[in-house]
C-alpha positions as CSV (number, residue, x, y, z in Angstrom):
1,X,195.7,120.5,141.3
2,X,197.6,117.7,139.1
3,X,196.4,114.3,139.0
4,X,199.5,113.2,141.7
5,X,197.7,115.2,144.5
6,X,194.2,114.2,143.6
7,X,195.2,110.4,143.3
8,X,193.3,110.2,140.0
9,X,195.5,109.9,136.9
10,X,194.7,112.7,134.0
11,X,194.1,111.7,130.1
12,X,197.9,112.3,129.0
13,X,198.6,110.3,132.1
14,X,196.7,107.5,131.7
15,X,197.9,107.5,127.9
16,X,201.3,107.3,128.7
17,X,201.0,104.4,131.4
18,X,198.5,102.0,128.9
19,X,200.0,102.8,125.7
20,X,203.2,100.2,126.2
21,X,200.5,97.7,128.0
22,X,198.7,97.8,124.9
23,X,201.6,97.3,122.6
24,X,202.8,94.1,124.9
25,X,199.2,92.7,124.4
26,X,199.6,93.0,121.1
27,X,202.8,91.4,120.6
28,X,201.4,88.3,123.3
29,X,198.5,87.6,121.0
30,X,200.6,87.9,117.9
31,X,203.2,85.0,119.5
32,X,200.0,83.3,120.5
33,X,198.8,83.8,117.0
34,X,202.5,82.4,115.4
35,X,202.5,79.6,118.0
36,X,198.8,78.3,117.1
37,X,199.8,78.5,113.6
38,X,203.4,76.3,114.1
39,X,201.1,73.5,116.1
40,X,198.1,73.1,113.3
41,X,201.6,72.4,111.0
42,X,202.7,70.1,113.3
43,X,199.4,68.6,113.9
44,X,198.7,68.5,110.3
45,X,202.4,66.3,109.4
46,X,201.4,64.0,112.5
47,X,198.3,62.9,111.2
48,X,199.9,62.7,107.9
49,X,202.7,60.4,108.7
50,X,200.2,57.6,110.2
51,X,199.9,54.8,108.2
């Protein structure tokens, strides 16, 4: 039996589906990173343009 009759998936399987899900939650946190990074910058200028 493969894993498509049993309903369970097999280790290449499995691999194959959570390998790109991986690779998208690594480019999300690595925008999240870049956009925490652009908002201390701008945080940083507003605070320095007050008188």
């Amino acid at each position: 039996m493969d894993g498509a009759e049993t309903g369970r998936y097999t280790a290449d399987q499995a691999a194959v589906v959570v390998t790109p899900l991986v690779s998208q939650i690594y480019a999300a946190a690595a925008e999240l990173a870049g956009l925490a990074e652009r908002l201390l910058v701008l945080q940083e200028h507003q605070y320095a343009d007050r008188p």
